[in-house]
C-alpha positions as CSV (number, residue, x, y, z in Angstrom):
1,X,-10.1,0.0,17.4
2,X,-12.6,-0.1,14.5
3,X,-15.6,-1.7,13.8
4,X,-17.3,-4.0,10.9
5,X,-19.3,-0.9,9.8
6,X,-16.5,1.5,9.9
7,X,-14.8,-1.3,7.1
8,X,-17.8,-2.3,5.5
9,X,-20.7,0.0,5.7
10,X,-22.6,-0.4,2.8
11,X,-23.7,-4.2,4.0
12,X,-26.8,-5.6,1.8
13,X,-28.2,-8.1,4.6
14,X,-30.9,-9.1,2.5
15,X,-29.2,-11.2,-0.4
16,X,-27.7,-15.2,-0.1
17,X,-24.3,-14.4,-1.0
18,X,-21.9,-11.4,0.7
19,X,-18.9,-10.8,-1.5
20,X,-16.4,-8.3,0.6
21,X,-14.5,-6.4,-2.0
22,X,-11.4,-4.8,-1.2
23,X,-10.2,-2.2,-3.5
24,X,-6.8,-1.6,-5.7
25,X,-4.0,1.2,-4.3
26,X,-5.9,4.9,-2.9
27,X,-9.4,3.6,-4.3
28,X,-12.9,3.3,-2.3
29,X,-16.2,1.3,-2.4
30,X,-17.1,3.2,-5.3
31,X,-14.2,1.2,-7.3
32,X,-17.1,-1.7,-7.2
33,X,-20.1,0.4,-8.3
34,X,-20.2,-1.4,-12.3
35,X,-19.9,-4.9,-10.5
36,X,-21.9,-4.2,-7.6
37,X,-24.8,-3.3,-10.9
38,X,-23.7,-6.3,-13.2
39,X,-24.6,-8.7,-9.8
40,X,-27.7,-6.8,-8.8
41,X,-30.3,-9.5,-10.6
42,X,-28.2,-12.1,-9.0
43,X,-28.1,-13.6,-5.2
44,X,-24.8,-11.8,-4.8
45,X,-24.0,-9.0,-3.0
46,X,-21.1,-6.5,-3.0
47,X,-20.1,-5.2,0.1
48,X,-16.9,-2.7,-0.6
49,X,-14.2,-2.5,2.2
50,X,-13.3,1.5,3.2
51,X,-9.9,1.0,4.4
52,X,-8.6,3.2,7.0
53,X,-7.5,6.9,5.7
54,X,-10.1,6.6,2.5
55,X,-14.0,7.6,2.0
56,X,-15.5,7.9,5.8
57,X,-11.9,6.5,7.2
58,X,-10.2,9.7,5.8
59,X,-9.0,10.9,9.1
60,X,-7.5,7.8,10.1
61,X,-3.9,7.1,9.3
62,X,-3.8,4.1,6.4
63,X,-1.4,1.1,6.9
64,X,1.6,0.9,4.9
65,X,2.7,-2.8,6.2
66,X,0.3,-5.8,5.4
67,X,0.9,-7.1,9.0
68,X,-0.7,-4.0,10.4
69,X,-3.9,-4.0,9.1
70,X,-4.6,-7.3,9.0
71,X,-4.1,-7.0,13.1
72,X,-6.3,-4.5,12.6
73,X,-9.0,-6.7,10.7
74,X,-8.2,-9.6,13.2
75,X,-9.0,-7.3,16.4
76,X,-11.9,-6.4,14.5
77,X,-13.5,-9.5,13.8
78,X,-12.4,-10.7,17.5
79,X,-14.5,-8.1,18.8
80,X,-17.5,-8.7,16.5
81,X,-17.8,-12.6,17.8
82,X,-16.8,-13.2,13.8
83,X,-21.0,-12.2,13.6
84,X,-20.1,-10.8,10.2
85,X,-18.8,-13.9,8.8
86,X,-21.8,-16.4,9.5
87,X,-23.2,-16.7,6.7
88,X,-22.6,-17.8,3.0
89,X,-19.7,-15.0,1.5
90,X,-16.5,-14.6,-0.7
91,X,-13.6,-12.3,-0.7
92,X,-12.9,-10.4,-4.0
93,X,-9.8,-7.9,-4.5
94,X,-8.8,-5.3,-7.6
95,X,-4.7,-5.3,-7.7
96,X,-3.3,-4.8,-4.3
97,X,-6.9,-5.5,-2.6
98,X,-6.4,-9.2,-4.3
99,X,-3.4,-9.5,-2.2
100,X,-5.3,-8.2,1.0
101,X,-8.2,-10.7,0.0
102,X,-6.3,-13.5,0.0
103,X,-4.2,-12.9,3.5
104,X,-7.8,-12.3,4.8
105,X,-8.8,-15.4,3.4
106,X,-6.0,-17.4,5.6
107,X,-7.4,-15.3,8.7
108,X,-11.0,-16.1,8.3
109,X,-10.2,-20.2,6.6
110,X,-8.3,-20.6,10.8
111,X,-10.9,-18.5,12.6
112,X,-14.0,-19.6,14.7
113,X,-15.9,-18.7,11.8
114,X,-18.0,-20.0,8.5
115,X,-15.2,-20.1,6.1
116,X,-15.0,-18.6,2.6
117,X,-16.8,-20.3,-0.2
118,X,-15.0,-18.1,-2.9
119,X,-11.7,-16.3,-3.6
120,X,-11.6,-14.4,-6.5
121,X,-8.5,-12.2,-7.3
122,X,-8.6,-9.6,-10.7
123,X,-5.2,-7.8,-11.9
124,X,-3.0,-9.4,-9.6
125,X,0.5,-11.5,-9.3
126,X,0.2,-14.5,-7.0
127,X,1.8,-13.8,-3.6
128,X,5.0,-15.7,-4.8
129,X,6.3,-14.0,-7.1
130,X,5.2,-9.7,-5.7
131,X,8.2,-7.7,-6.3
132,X,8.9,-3.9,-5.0
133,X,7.8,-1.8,-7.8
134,X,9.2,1.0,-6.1
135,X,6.3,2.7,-6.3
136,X,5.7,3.6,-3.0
137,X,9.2,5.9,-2.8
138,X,8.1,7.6,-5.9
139,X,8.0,11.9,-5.8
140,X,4.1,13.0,-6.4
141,X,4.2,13.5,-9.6
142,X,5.7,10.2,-10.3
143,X,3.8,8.4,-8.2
144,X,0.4,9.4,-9.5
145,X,1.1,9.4,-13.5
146,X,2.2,5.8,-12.7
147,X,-0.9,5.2,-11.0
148,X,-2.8,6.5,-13.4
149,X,-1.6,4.6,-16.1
150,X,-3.4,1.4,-14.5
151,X,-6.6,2.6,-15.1
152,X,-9.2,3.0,-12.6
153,X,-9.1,6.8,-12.0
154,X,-11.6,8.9,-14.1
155,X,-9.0,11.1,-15.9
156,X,-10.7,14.7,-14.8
157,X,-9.9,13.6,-11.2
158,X,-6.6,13.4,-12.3
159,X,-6.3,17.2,-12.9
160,X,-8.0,17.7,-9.9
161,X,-5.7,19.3,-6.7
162,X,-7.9,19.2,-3.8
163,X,-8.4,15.4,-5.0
164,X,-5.0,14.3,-5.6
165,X,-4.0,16.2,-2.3
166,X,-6.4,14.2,-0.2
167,X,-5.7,10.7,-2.6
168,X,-1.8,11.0,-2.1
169,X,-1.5,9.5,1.4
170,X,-3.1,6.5,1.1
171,X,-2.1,6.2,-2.6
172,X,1.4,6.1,-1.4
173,X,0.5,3.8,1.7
174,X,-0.8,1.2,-0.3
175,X,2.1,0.9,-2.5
176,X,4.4,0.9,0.2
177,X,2.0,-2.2,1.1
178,X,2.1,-3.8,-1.7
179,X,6.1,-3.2,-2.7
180,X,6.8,-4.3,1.1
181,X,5.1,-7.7,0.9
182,X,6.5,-10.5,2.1
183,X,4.9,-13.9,0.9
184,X,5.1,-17.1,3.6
185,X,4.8,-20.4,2.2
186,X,1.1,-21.3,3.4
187,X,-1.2,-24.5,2.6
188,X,-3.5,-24.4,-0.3
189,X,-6.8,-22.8,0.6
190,X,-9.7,-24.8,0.8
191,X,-11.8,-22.6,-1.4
192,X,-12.3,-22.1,-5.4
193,X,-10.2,-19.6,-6.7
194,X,-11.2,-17.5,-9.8
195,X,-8.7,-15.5,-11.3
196,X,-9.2,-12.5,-13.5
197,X,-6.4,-10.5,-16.4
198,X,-7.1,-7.9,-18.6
199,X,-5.7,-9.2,-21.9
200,X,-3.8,-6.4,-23.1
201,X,-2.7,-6.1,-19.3
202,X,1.7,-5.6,-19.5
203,X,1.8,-6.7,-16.2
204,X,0.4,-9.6,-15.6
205,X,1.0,-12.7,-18.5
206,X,-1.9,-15.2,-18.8
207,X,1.2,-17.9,-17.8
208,X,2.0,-15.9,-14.5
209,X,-2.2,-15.6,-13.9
210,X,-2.7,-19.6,-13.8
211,X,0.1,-19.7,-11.0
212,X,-2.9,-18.9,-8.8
213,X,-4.1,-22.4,-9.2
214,X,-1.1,-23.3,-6.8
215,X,-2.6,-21.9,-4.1
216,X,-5.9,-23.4,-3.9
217,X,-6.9,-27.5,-3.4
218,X,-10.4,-27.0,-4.8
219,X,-11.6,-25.4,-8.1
220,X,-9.6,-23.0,-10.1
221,X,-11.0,-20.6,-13.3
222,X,-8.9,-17.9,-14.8
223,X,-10.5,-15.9,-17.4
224,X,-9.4,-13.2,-19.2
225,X,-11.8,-9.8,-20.7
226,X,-11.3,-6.9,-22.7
227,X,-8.6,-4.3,-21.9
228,X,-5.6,-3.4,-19.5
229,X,-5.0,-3.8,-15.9
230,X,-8.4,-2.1,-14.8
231,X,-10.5,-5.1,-14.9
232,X,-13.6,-3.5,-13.2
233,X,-15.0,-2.6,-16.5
234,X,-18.2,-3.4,-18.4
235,X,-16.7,-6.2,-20.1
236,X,-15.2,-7.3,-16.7
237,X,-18.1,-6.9,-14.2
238,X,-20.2,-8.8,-16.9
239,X,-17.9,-11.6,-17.1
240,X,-17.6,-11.6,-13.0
241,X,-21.2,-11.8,-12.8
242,X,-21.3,-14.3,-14.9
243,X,-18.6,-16.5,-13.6
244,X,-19.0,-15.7,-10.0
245,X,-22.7,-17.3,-9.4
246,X,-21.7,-19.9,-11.8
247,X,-18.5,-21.3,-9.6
248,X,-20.7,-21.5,-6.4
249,X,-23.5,-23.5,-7.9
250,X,-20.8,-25.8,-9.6
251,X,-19.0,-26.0,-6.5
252,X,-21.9,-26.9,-4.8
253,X,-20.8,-25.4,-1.2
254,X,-23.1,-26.8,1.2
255,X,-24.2,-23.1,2.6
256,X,-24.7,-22.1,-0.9
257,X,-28.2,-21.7,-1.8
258,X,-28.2,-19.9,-4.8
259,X,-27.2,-20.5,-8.3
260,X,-26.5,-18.6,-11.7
261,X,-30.1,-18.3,-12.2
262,X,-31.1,-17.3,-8.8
C-alpha cells in the first residue's frame, strides 16, 4: 500500500492552484523542474508524481499495465479520505504521463472528491487512437536510443552505466504501459482540456492533437511551441505558464481564485 507522500512528496501547500504532474516513460519529478520555475510568480503549483520503481520509489516494482497502478492510485486516495484532492488542482502529463493524467482524471471526475478544474496533456496521442510501438519488447540497446531520441534525457546520462542500469526497468515498464493500452469509450470530461505539440514533433500531427477536443464538453486550447516531442522546454514551460493561469481565470471555475496575474 502507498501513500500521497510516497506519490507526491514535493507538495507546495501554500499556493491556490495544485497541478499533479505525472511524468513521460523512466522520468521523475525533476522532468518538471523548468515548468515548476516558469509558474513560480504564478498561483500555480507543481507537484511531480514519483511513480513506483523511480526517485525515492526505486525499490518498488513499477507497473507495466495501466489497470495496476491506477488500483494502486485508487486504494491510495481511498485511504487518504480523497484529503489530497480538496482543494482547487489540475492534472498535467508529459507523453505516457498524459495518458495516466487523463485515466486519473476519470477516477478523481466519479470520486467523493473536488473534481479537476484542468486537464492539460503535452506530446501525447488521444487515448483513441494509442498504438503498440513495440517499444516495450525492445533489447537495451534498442530500447534506450529510441528513448533517447524523444528528448528529455540530458545526453551525458545517456553514456552513463550505473544510470541507464538503474533507468532500464521502469523505462521498459512504462512502455509496456503505454504499448499495452487499451482505450474504453468513456463520456467527455467535464473539464478544459489544453493540449500541447512540439511543432517539429514526427509523432504527433497538429490534426491528430485537436482530436483531444473530443474528449472534453468544456473548453479546449491546443497550442503548439518550438521543437520535437520534448515539450518541457523553455519555450514550452513559458508557453504553459502562460496558458495554464489564463484557461482557469477564463473558465472561471467557481473554486478558482486566481488568475493570469495572480
Amino acid at each position: 500500500m502507498s501513500t500521497p507522500t510516497q506519490w507526491f512528496p514535493y507538495r507546495n501547500g501554500e499556493s491556490k492552484f495544485e497541478l499533479f504532474s505525472f511524468p513521460h516513460a523512466g522520468a521523475g519529478p525533476t522532468a518538471f523542474n523548468v515548468l515548476r520555475e516558469a509558474l513560480s510568480q504564478s498561483d500555480v503549483a507543481v507537484s511531480p508524481a514519483v511513480l513506483p520503481g523511480r526517485g525515492r520509489r526505486i525499490r518498488e516494482v513499477p507497473h507495466q499495465d495501466m489497470d495496476s497502478l491506477l488500483a494502486e492510485f485508487e486504494d491510495m486516495i481511498l485511504r487518504d479520505k480523497y484529503a489530497m484532492f480538496s482543494g482547487p488542482y489540475g492534472l498535467l502529463g508529459h507523453c505516457s504521463g498524459a495518458l495516466i493524467a487523463y485515466e486519473i482524471a476519470k477516477i478523481l471526475l466519479r470520486s467523493p472528491c473536488a473534481s479537476p478544474q484542468l486537464l492539460a496533456v503535452c506530446s501525447c496521442l488521444p487515448p483513441p487512437v494509442i498504438r503498440d510501438t513495440g517499444t516495450g519488447r525492445l533489447p537495451t540497446k534498442e530500447l534506450l536510443t529510441r528513448t533517447a531520441l524523444l528528448g528529455g534525457t540530458p545526453v551525458t546520462l545517456m553514456d552513463d552505466r550505473d544510470f541507464l542500469e538503474v533507468m532500464e526497468r521502469p523505462l521498459r515498464a512504462d512502455w509496456r504501459l503505454y504499448d499495452g493500452y487499451a482505450y474504453q469509450a468513456s463520456p467527455r470530461l467535464p473539464i478544459p482540456i489544453l493540449a500541447v505539440r512540439g511543432a517539429a514533433d514526427p509523432d504527433i500531427s497538429a490534426a491528430a492533437l485537436r482530436l483531444w477536443q473530443d474528449h472534453t464538453s468544456r473548453e479546449f486550447v491546443s497550442k503548439e511551441v518550438d521543437g520535437g516531442h520534448w515539450t518541457l522546454t523553455q519555450a514550452g514551460a513559458s508557453v504553459l505558464a502562460r496558458e495554464i493561469p489564463a484557461i482557469l481565470a477564463e473558465t472561471a471555475m467557481p473554486r478558482w481564485q486566481g488568475g493570469a496575474d495572480g
